[in-house]
N, C-alpha and C positions, 0 to 999 in steps of 0.2 A: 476349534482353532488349533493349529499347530503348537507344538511347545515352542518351539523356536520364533514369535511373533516378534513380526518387526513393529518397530515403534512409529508412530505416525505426529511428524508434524508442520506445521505450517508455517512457511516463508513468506513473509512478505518484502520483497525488493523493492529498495529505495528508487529513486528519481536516479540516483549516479549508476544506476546498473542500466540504464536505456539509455541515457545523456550524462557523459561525461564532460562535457564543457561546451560552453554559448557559441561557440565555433566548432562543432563538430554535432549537431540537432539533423542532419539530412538522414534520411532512412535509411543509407548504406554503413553509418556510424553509430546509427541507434544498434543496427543488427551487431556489427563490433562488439557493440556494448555487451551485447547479449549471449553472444555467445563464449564471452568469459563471463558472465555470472552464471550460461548451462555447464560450466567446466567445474566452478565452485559447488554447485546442487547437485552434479553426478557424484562428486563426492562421500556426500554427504548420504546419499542413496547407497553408494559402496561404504558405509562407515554402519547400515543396518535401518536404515527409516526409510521410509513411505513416504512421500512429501505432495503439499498442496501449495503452489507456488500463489502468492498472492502480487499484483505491479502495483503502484501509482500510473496515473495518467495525465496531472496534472498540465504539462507541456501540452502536450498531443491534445490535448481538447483546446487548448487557448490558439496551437495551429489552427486546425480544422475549424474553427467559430471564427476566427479572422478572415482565412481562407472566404466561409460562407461571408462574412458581410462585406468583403472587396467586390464577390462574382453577384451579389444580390441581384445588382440591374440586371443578369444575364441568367439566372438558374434560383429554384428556389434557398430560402432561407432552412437552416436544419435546427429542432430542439435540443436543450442539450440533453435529453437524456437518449435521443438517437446519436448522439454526438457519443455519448458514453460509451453506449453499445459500439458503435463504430470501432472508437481505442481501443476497446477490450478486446475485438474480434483480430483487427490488426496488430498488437500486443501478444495477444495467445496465440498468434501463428508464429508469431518470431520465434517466441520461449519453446514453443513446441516442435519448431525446425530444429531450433538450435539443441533441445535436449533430445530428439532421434540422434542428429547424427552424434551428439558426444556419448551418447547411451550405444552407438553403434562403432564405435573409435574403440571405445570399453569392452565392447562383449557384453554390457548388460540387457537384458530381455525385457523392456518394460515400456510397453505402450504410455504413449499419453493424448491427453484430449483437453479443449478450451470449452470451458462452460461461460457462454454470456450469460450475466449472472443480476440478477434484481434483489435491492434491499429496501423491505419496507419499514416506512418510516411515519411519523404521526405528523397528520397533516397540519396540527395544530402547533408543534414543534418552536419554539420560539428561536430557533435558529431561521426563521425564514422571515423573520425580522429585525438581525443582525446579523450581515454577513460575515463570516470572518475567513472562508474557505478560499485560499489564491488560487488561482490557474491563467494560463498564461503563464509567458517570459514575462519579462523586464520591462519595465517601460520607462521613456525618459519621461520629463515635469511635462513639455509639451505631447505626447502620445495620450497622457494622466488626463489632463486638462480636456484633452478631446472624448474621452471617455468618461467625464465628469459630467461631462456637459449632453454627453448619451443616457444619461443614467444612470451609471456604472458605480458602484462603490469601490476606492482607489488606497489601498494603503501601502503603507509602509513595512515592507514585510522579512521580518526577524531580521534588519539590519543590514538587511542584502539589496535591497530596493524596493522600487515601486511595483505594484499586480494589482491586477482587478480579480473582485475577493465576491464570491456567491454565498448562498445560505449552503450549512454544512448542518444539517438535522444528525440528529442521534439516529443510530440504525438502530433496528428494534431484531428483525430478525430475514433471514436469509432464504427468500422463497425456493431455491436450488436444493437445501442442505441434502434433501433424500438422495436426489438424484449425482450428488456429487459423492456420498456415501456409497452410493449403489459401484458410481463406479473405483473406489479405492476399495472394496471390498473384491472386487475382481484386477487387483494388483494393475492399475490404470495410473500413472501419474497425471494429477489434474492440476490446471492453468485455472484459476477462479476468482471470482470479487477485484478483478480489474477498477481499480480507480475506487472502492469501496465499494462497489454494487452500482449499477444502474438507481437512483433512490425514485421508488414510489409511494404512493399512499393506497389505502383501499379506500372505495368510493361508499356511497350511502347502499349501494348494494354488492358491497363487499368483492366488487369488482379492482383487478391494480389499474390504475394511471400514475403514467411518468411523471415528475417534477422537475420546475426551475432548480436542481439545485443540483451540489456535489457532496458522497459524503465521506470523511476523511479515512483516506486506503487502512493506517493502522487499526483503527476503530472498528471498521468493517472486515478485516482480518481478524482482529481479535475477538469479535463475534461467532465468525464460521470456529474459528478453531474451537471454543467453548461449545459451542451446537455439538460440533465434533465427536469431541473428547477427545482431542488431542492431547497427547501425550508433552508437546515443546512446541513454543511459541517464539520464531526468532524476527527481528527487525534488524534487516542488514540498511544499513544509513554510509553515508561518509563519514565514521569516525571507529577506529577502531575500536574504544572503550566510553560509555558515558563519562561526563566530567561535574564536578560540582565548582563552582567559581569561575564558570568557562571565560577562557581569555582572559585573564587576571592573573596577577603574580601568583594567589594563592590556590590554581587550578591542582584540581587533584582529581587523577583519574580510578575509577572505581571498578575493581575485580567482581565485586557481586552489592548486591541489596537485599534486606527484605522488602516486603510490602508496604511494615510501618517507619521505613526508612526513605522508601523511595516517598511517601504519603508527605513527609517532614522536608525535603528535599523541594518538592513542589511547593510545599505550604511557605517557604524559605524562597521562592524565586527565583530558583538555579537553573530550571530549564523554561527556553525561551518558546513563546507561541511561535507554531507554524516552524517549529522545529523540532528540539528535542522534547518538549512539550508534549504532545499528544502524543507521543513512543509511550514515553511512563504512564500516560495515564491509559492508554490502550492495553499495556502488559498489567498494571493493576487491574482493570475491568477481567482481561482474564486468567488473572491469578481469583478472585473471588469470584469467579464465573467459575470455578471449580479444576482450572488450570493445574497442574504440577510444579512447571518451570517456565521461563522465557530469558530469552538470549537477544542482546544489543550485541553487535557486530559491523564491522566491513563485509562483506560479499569475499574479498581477498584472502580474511583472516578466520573465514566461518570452518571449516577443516580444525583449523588449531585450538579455535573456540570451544569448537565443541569436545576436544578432548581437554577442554582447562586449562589451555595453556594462556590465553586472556580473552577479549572481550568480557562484556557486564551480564551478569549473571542475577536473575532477581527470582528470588524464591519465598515461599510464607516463613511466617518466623517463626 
């Protein structure tokens, strides 16, 4: 390896970097979206790292499976882990248009490529008997009601509204990892673990099959990057800095953590499910998966981040 090695790490882009607001979800405003978070990530390429861009997909599956049960009487029905695939395929084209042309606005020289990506998971996983994973938008009492009445498990989600919520099994590990390797070892930027991985199981002859289910994007980021060895683990969110007391007089917004801080934090009930929740516990997974660093940020403020200037910073202690 050269002396001069760049440092390799992994992005995972929140929901607000594809969809920035319930009025602006059509694919010519997702690409919007996207292509100011490839302006924040060339950055970040210009500041000396290597990067493995990770997305949610959460939206874009609850289209697309709506989508499918309106046309059912006229075409067939789609599973959701072809559904997944699907996202990830149309997702890693955006991110990978949109980082050519600002890699080519720049002068930087650095191909990139969309790996659709599968994560095995255990079939036995007790997540596939409590759902807790949203997808879909919004739904009103009457939309809820009709999907209660489908099946559907319907909750109440971090305070923001109603979604209908899938099993979210633990990822175990990342059937790609070589081949996503293979290509950062030949200075390739990669698009990967769309929506957390495709989640399958192996069968009784050690064969993959897809599953009912979704598994949560940070989770499934913070696995590849530990596979990795990633050097920096960052979760760009809508908020520029984690906060403890969120929304309360006594909010206090936090420059860094350790491990057994953020652990106390959790343990305390500061961060809410199906929000800032699975961030911290995804950055702890891979701080003791053998991580260095991990970075909570804006997408807007990752540049300034990463030179210190704020976002949450959590490191071992």
């Amino acid at each position: 390896m050269a002396e001069n090695k760049r440092k390799l790490a992994v992005v995972a882009v929140g929901g607000n970097a594809l969809i920035k607001s319930k009025d602006r979800v059509a694919v010519k405003y997702q690409f919007e979206a996207v292509r100011e978070t490839a302006q924040h990530l060339a950055s970040m390429i210009e500041q000396g790292y290597d990067i493995v861009v990770t997305h949610g997909n959460g939206p874009q599956v609850g289209y697309i499976l709506r989508r499918a049960e309106l046309a059912a009487h006229e075409v067939h029905t789609v599973p959701l882990d072809v559904i997944g695939a699907d996202t990830q395929g149309a997702i890693g084209y955006m991110l990978a248009q949109a980082l050519d042309n600002e890699f080519k606005r720049r002068g930087i020289v650095k191909p990139t490529a969309a790996v659709v990506t599968q994560t095995i998971v255990d079939k036995d996983d007790p997540g596939f008997t409590n759902p807790t994973k949203p997808i879909g938008g919004y739904l009103s009492e009457e939309q809820a009601e009709y999907f209660r009445n489908e099946g559907w498990t319907v909750i109440e989600d971090a305070g923001r509204g109603l979604r209908r919520v899938v099993a979210s099994p633990r990822p175990l590990r990342i059937v790609e990892t070589d081949a996503i390797r293979t290509l950062l070892e030949n200075g390739i930027i990669v698009i990967a673990v769309g929506g957390g991985g495709i989640p399958v199981i192996e069968n009784d002859k050690g064969e993959l099959e897809g599953v009912f289910a979704v598994i949560d994007k940070d989770r499934g980021s913070s696995l590849l990057a530990a596979e990795l060895g990633a050097d920096l683990f960052v979760i760009t969110t809508a908020v520029e800095k984690v906060a403890i007391h969120f929304n309360t007089p006594n909010q206090q917004w936090l420059d860094s953590m350790t491990v057994s801080e953020a652990k106390r934090y959790l343990a305390e009930g500061h961060f809410a499910e199906g929000s800032m929740k699975p961030k911290i516990e995804a950055v702890i997974e891979f701080l003791e998966n053998g991580g260095e660093a991990a970075l909570i940020t804006n997408p807007e403020n990752l540049a300034r981040a990463l030179a210190n200037e704020t976002g949450t910073w959590i490191r071992h202690d």
